[in-house]
C-alpha positions as CSV (number, residue, x, y, z in Angstrom):
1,X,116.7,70.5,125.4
2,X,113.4,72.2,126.2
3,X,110.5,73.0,123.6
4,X,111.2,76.7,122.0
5,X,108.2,78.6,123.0
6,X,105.4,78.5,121.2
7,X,106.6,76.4,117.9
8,X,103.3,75.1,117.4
9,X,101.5,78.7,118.0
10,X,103.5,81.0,115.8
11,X,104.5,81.8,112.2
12,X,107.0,84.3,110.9
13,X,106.8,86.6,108.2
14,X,109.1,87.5,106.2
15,X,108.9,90.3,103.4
16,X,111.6,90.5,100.7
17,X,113.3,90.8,97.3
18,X,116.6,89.0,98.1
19,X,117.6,85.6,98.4
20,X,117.3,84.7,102.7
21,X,121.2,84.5,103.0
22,X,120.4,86.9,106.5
23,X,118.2,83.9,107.9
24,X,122.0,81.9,108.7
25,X,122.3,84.5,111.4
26,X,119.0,84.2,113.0
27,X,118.9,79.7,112.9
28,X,119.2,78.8,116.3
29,X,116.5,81.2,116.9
30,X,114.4,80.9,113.6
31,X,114.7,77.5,112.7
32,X,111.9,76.0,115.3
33,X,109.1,77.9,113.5
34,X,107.5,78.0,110.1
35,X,108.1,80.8,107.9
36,X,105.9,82.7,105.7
37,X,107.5,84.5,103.2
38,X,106.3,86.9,101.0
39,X,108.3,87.4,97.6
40,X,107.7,91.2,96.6
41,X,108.6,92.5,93.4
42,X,109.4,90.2,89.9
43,X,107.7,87.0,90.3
44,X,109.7,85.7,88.3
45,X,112.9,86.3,90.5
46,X,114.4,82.6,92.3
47,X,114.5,83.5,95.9
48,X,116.8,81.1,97.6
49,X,116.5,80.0,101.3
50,X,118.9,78.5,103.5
51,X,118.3,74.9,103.5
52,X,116.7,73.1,106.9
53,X,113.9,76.2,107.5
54,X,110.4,74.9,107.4
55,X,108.8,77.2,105.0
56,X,105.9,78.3,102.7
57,X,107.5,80.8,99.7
58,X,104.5,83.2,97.9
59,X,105.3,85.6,95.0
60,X,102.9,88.0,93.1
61,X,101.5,85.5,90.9
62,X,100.6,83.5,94.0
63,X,98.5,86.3,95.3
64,X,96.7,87.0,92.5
65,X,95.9,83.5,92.3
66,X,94.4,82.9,96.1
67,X,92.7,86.2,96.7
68,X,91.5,86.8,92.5
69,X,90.1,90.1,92.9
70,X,90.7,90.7,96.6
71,X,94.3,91.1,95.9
72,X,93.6,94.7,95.0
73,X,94.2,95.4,98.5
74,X,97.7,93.9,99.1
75,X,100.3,95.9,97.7
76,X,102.7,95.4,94.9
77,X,106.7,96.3,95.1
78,X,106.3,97.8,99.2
79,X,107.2,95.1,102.0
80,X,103.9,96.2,103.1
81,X,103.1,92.7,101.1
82,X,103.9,91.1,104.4
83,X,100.4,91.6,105.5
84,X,99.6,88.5,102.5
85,X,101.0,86.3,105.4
86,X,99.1,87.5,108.0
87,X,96.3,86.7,106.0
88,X,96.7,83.3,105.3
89,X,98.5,82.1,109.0
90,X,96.8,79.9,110.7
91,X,98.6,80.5,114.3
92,X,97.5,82.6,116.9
93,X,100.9,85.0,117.1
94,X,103.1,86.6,114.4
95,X,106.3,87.4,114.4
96,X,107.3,90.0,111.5
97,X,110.9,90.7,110.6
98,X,113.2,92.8,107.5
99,X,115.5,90.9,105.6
100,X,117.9,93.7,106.8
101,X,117.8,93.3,110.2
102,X,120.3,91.1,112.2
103,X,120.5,89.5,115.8
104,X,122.1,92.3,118.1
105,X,124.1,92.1,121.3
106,X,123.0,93.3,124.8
107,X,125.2,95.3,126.7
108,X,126.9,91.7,127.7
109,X,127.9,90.5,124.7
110,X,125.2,87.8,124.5
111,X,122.6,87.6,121.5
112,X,119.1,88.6,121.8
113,X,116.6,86.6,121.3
114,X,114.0,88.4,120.0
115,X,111.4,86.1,119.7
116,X,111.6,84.8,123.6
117,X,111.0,88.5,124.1
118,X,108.4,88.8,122.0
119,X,106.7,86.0,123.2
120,X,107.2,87.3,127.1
121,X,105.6,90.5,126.3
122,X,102.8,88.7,124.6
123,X,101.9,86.2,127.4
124,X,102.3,89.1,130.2
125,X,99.6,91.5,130.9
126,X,99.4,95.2,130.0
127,X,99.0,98.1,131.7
128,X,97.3,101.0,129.3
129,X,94.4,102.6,132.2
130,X,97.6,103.8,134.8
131,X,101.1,104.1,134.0
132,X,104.1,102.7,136.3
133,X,107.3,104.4,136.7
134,X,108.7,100.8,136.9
135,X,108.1,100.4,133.2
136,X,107.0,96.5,132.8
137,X,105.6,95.4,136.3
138,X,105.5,91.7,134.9
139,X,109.2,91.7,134.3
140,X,111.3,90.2,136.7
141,X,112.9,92.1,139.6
142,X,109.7,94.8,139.0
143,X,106.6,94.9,140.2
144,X,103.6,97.8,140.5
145,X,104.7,101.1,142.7
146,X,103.8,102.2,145.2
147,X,100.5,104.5,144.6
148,X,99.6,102.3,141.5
149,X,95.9,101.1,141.9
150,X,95.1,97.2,143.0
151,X,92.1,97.7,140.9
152,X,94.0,97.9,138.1
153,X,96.7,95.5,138.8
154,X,95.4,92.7,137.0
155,X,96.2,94.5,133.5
156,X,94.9,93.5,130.2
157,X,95.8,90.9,127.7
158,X,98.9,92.6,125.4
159,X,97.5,92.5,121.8
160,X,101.4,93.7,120.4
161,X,104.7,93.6,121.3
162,X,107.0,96.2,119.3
163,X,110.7,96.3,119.2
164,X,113.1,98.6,118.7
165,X,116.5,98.5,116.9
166,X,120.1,99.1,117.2
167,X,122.5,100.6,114.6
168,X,120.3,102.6,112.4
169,X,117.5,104.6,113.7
170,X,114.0,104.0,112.2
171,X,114.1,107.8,110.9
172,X,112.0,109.8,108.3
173,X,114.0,111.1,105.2
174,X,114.5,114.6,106.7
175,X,115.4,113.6,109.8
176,X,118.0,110.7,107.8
177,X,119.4,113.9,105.5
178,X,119.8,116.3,108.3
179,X,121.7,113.0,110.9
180,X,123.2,111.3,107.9
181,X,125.8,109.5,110.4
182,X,124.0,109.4,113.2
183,X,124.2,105.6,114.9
184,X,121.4,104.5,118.1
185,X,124.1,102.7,120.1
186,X,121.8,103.1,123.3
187,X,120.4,100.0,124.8
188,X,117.5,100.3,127.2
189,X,117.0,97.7,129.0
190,X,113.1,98.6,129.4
191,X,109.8,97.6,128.3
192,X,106.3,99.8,128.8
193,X,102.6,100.0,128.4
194,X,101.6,102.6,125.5
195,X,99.0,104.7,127.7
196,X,95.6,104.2,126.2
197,X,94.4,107.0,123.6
198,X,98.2,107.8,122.6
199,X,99.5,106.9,119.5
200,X,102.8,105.5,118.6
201,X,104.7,105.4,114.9
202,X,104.7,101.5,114.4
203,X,107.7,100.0,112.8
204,X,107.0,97.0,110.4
205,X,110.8,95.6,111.0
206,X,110.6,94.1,114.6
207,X,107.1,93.3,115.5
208,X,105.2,90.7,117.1
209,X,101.1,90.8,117.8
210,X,98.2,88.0,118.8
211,X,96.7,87.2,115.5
212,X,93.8,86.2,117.2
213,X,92.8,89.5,119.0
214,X,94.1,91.8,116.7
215,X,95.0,90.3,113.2
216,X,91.9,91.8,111.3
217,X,93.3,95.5,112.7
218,X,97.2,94.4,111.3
219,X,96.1,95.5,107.2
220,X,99.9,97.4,106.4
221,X,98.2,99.9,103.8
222,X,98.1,100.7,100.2
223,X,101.7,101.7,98.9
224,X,104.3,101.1,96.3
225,X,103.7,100.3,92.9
226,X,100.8,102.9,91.7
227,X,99.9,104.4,94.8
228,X,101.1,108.3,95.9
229,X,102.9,107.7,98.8
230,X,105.2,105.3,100.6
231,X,106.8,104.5,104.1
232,X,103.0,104.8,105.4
233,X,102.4,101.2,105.5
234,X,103.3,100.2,109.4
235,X,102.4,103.8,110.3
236,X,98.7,104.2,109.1
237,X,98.4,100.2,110.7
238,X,99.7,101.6,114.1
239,X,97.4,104.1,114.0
240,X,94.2,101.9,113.2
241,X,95.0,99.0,115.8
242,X,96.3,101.1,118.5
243,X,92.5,102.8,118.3
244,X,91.1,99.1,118.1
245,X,93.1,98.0,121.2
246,X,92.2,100.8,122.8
247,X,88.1,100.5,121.7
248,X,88.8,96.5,123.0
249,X,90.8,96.9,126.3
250,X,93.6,95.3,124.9
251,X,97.7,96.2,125.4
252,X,100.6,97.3,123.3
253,X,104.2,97.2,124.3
254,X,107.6,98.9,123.3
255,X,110.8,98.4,124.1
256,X,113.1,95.4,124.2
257,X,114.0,93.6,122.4
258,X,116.6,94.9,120.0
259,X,117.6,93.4,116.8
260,X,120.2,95.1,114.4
261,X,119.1,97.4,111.7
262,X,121.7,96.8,109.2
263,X,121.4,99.3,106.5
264,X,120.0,102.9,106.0
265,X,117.5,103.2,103.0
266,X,118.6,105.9,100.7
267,X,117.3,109.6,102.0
268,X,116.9,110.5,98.8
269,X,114.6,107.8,97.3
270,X,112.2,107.7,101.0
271,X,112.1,111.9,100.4
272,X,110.0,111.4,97.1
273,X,108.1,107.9,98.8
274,X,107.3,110.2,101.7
275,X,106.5,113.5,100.9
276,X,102.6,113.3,100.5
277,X,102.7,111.2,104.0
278,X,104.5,113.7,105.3
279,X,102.4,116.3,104.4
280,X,99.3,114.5,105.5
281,X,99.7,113.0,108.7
282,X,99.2,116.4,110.4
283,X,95.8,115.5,109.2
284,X,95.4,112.0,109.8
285,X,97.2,111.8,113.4
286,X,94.6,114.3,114.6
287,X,91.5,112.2,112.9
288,X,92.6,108.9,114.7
289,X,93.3,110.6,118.0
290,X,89.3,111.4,117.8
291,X,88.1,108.8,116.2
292,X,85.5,106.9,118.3
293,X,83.9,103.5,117.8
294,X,80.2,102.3,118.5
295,X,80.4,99.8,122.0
296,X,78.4,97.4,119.4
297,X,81.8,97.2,117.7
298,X,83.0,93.8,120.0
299,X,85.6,92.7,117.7
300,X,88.6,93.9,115.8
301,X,86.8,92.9,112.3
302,X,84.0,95.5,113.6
303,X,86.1,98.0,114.7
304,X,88.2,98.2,111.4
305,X,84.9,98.1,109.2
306,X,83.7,101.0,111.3
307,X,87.4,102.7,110.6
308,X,87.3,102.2,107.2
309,X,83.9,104.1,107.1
310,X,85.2,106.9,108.9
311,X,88.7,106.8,106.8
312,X,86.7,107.6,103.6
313,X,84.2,110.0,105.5
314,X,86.9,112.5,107.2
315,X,90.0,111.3,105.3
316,X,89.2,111.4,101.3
317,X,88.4,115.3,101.5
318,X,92.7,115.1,101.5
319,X,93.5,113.2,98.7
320,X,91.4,110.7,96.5
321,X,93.9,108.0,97.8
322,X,91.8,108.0,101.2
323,X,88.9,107.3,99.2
324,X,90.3,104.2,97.3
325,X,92.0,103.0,101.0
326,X,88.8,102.6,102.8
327,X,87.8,100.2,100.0
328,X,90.6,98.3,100.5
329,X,90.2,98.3,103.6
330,X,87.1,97.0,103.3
331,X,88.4,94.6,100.9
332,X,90.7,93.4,103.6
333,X,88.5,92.5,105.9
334,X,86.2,90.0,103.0
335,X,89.3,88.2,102.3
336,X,90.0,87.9,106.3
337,X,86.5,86.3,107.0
338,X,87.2,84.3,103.9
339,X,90.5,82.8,104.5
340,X,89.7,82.7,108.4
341,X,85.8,82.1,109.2
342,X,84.1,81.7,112.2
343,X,84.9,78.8,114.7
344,X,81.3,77.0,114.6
345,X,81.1,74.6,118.1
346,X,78.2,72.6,119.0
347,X,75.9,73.0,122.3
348,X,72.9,71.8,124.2
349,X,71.5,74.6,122.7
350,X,72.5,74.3,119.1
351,X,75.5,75.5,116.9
352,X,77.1,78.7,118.1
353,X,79.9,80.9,116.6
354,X,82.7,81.4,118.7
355,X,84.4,84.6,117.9
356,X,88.4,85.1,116.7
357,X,89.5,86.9,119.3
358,X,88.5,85.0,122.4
359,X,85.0,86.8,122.1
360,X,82.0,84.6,124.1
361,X,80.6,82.0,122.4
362,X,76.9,83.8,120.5
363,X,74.3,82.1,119.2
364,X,74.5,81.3,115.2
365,X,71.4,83.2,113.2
366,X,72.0,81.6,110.1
């Protein structure tokens, strides 16, 4: 039997508030890796996981505990917890996942594997500078079109890979109360290269992304408990690293794979979470589509200090929440170069830092 790819190179993180009955489904695909999961809610709730899954379990308490007063920034009773995980990973590629989200069929009848997809969008080159009609040129049986530049050809290394989902739509409360039945029962069999300088609205559910190129940029933002809006988590993070991978020459995909969304969150309930984001991202959308960083900014830690900057310069003139974001946002980033420093190689010529990221080797000053 071969070696799954990448078991030694990838973690998966799991937000939830339910015992992991759902992870039976997904074992012959899951059970290879470790698993982070992230306990949101009472910590003092037993969480039960299926037995045979190599895994590490953190609640609330555990949090608070690692990151003391850095845990301002993750958030309390919103899956946007899952970011805790990112955090502390030591692999170079996440995979991030619902608890109410199953393996789907393809057209054939044959379970997807989400995470071989993943991982093939990850490892492939993107194409952000020139788009092809072909969708994917990496994928098999397509290539670059005719008219498509050679210059270009080589592509970029793909910093994310985001999936879509089957059964229920990823919709915002209107759009869920106004299409209270409606079912996406339409599989494309397509992947593509978001253009650079468009934005996308990230989904949190199906998600994969190189920790090491973009992790610093993958902060899912203040909600839930105490905070004025919710829902905004995976959206305001697709906004900030989709202008990072853009600043870096790096790639984000969208498309396959499919997994299946199994249960519509109440209209209702995301209505009164939503309303403030709703209202403000016909602000914020335009801010990140002009946001530009400095070329001194190198690395995705740079770039998202920069953001944060900007965030509280343009941003907090909306609502104080923008305000108390960009600190945590700053915060963020400490706990990030705390929990994953520098690598520090020796040289002929002395100590150097080599970057997380891939980033040249430059010389230590300290």
């Amino acid at each position: 039997m071969s070696q799954p790819l990448l078991k030694d190179d990838l973690d998966i993180v799991i937000p939830t508030i339910r015992s992991l009955d759902f992870l039976e489904m997904w074992r012959p695909f899951f059970q290879p890796y470790h698993l982070i999961i992230i306990q949101d809610g009472d910590p003092n709730k037993e969480i039960k996981v299926p037995e045979g899954f190599d895994y590490e379990l953190y609640n609330r308490n555990d949090i608070n505990r690692i990151l003391g007063p850095k845990a301002s920034c993750i958030s309390f009773k919103d899956s946007a917890c899952r970011c805790f995980g990112f955090l502390i990973s030591k692999k170079k590629y996440i995979f991030t996942i619902d608890d109410d989200c199953f393996v789907a069929k393809d057209p054939s009848g044959k379970d997807i594997n989400v995470l071989a997809q993943h991982i093939q969008n990850l490892l492939t080159p993107s194409t952000p500078f020139f788009f092809n009609t072909l969708y994917d040129p990496f994928r098999e049986g397509a290539d670059f079109v005719r008219g498509y530049p050679f210059s270009m050809r080589e592509g970029v290394p793909t910093a994310l890979s985001h999936g879509l989902w089957l059964n229920i739509p990823d919709y915002d409360a209107p759009t869920q109360l106004v299409k209270p039945l409606e079912r996406n029962t339409r599989y494309v069999d397509a992947v593509m290269t978001i253009p650079k300088g468009t934005l996308f609205p990230m989904c949190g559910m199906n998600l994969a992304f190189n920790r090491e190129l973009v992790g610093p940029a993958m902060y899912f933002h203040l909600m839930g408990d105490g905070q004025p809006v919710g829902r905004y988590d995976d959206m305001f993070c697709g906004w900030c690293v989709k202008v990072v991978c853009d600043h870096l020459n790096l790639g984000v995909k969208t498309g396959l794979p499919y997994l299946w969304h199994s249960k519509a969150s109440n209209p209702f309930v995301n209505l009164k979470k939503e309303f403030k984001g709703i209202y403000w991202q016909e602000e914020m959308i335009p801010f990140f589509q002009g946001v530009t960083l400095p070329k001194d900014c190198t690395t995705a830690e740079e770039c998202y200090i920069e953001l944060s900057k900007q965030v509280k310069e343009k941003l907090s003139s909306i609502d104080p929440y923008f305000e108390k974001l960009g600190d945590a946002m700053v915060t963020w980033i400490e706990a990030w170069q705390e929990y994953n420093p520098p690598l520090v190689a020796k040289t002929a010529d002395g100590p150097v830092v080599v970057k997380k990221g891939g980033g040249e080797p430059t010389p230590k000053t300290t």
